[in-house]
Residue, then its C-alpha position, 0 to 999 in steps of 0.5 A: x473441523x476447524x473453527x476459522x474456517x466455518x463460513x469461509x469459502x477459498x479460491x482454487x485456481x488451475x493454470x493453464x499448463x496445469x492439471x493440478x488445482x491449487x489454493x490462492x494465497x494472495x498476489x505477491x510482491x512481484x506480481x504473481x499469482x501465489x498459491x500452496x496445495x490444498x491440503x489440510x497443513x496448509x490451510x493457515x496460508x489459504x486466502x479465506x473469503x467470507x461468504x457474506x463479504x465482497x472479498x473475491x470480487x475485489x481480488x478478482x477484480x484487482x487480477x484481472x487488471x494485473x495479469x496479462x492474460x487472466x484466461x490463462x487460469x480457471x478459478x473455483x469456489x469451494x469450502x474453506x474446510x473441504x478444499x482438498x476434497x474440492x480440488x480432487x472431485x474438480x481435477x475429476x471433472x475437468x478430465x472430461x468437462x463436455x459430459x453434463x454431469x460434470x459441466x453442471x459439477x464445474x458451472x456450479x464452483x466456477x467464478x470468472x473474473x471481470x472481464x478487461x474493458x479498454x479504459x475510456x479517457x476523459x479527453x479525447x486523444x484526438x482533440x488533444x495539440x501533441x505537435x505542442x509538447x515539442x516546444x518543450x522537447x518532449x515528443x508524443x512518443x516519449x509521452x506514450x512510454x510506459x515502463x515495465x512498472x507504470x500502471x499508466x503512460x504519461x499520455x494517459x493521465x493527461x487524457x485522464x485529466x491528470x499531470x504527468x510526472x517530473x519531465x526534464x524540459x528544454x525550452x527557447x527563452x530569447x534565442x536562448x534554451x534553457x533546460x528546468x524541471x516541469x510537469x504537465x496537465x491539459x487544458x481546453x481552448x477556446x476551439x475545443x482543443x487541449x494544449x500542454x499546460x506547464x506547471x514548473x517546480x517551486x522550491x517551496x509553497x507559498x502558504x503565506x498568499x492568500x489564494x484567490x481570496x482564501x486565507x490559510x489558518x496555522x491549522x489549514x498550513x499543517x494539513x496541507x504540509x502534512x497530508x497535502x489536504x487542506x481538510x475543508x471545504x473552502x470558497x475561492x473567488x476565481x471571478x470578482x463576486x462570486x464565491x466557488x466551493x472548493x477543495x484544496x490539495x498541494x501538489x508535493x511534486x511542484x509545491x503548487x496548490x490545485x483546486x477541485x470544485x466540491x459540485x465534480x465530486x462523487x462519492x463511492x458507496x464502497x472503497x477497496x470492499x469496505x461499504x460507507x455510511x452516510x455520515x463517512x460520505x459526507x466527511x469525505x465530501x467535504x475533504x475531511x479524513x475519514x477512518x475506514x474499517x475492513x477495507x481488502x488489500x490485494x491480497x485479501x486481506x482486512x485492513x483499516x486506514x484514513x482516507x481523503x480526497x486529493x484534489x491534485x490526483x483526482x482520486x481518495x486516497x489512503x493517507x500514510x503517518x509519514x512520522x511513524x513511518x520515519x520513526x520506524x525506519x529510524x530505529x531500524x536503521x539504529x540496528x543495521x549492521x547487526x546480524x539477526x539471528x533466527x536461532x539464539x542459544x537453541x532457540x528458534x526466534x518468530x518472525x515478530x521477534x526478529x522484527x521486535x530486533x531489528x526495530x531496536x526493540x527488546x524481547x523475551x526469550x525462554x528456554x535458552x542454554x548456555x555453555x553447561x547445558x544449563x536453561x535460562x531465560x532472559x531479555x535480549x536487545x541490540x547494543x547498537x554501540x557495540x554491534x551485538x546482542x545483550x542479555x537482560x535479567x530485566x525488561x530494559x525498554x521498561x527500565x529507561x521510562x522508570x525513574x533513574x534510581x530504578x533504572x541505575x539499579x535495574x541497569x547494574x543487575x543486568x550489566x552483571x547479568x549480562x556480563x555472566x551469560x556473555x562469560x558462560x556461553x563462550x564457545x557456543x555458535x549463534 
């Protein structure tokens, strides 16, 4: 029996025009259900659910918000290492699932997912003056527009207590209309109603300014500039004297900073499947980043990353390294329009061996032929200026971080043996 799947439970699923029971891979990108045939080949694709874990009940959770119609598909638990076994004595059952014996065999390995709710808005949509988004010519159905991507309508994250997104706006100004960039929140009036509030875009934030008696620190400047987060909790006096709790957050949209009181939020037990301690909990209350280990992705699979909470989306979020997310994407760009092949000179090259490639990595191949059927072994790295590949006898990544003796040394033997494996595989197809 296989090891990895001791303790693992997976995921079979029947479509609805379906009589076949398949195994669920995950969610992929375009929003389908993946899933691969139960058998024992394919078990290295199956999306395993720890049995003491609460991985079904996120990715269920996460499909019964992203499908249309979730009672369209059936799913079934079963054992990792049975599941073909399963997936027949479950397909036997379903051709006649009324007779008793084998509704209790169903009963038994189903599992429903959470049933869709409508979601309740923090705002009443009736409370709210929508005849007063004309002044900035923009219509209550514009607002209630959501395209084939959006997980919410405009009109929905204002009820939501949220801004809208970048609006092109048309507004009168003297007998004059002008036409600028906005977003847009709720705000309450003094009868109980809500009316657009609009927050118009600077160029860039103004960090110098104190803002209502708080002082940024070079520190405090970073973070806001980096991850939009101030990162500690700070008082602001909004009324003379007295001192509110807050959490800071830069609007990236409008370059506007937004407040959030500390006494509104609250802090989950768990985020995406991942159980907080007190201590994580804590930080978080006080706007600090905080790593989070073994959180589950969509398509179940274990993850780590940093999370804080953004006072202008309301929300915590997982914070991305936009730096080494740049540097990544420079050093692919640095081989675009060099062909990556997946077979060089006989051998067929791993996806991370590809990917090695095409950051403008080096990587080691084995067992290579060249022009005499003769084998060798060697590095090979993009030649960016030349848009091709290069041979190395040695590792040239390493070369250039040693001193530049060494590297003039290593670099001349792999000119030459670059130079000799170019001359002796002429004539062989890439």
């Amino acid at each position: 029996m296989n090891e990895n799947l001791k303790d693992h439970d997976v995921l079979l699923v029947k479509e609805k025009d379906s009589e076949e029971l398949k195994v669920v891979k995950g969610i992929n990108p375009n929003g389908k259900l993946d899933t691969v045939s139960p058998k024992p080949e394919n078990q290295p694709d199956f999306m395993k659910i720890d049995r003491h874990g609460n991985a079904l009940d996120n990715f269920l959770e996460n499909f019964s918000w992203q499908f249309k119609n979730p009672t369209d598909f059936l799913f079934f638990k079963a054992p990792a290492d049975k599941a073909e076994e399963a997936a027949s004595s479950l397909q036997a059952a379903l051709k006649n699932p009324e007779a008793y014996e084998n509704k209790q065999f169903l009963d038994m390995h189903k599992v429903e997912p959470p049933t869709q709710t409508q979601k309740e808005f923090g705002i009443n949509p009736d409370l709210v003056d929508w005849e007063k988004f004309k002044d900035f010519g923009i219509s209550q159905k514009f607002l209630e527009y959501k395209g084939k991507n959006d997980t919410m309508s405009n009109a929905e994250k204002l009820l939501d207590h949220q801004k809208t997104d970048v609006m092109f706006v048309s507004m009168k100004l003297d007998d004059e209309l002008h036409h600028t960039s906005a977003r847009f929140s709720l705000r309450k009036q003094e009868n109980g109603t809500f009316a657009p509030k609009v927050h118009f875009i600077s160029h860039k934030p103004n960090l110098e300014r104190p803002y209502f008696g708080i002082k940024f620190t070079e520190e405090d400047k970073q973070n806001l500039l980096k991850t939009g987060n101030l990162g500690r909790v700070v008082e602001a006096e909004f009324k003379q004297n007295e001192k509110t709790p807050i959490l800071l957050s830069l609007d990236k949209q409008t370059n506007a900073l937004v407040s959030f009181r500390q006494e509104w939020l609250k802090v989950p037990d768990t985020y995406k499947g991942a159980k907080l301690d007190e201590e994580q909990k804590q930080k978080l209350a006080n706007g600090e980043k905080v790593e989070i280990k073994g959180m589950i992705s969509t398509k179940g699979n274990s993850f780590d990353g940093e999370v804080q909470f953004n006072a202008d989306k309301r929300y915590f979020e997982l914070i991305i390294d936009n730096n080494k997310k740049q540097s990544q994407s420079q050093k692919q760009n640095e081989t675009k329009g060099v062909h990556i092949p997946k077979k060089i000179l006989g051998v067929d090259l791993t996806e991370k061996q590809q990917s090695e490639l095409k950051a403008g990595k080096a990587i080691y191949v084995v067992g290579m032929k060249d022009h005499d059927g003769e084998k060798f072994d060697a590095y090979i790295k993009v030649n960016v200026e030349k848009k091709k590949l290069d041979f190395f006898k040695f590792n040239p990544d390493k070369a250039q971080k040693q001193g530049a003796g060494e590297t003039k040394e290593s670099s001349n033997q792999d000119e030459k043996q670059n130079e000799k494996q170019q001359k002796k595989r002429t004539g062989v197809k890439m």
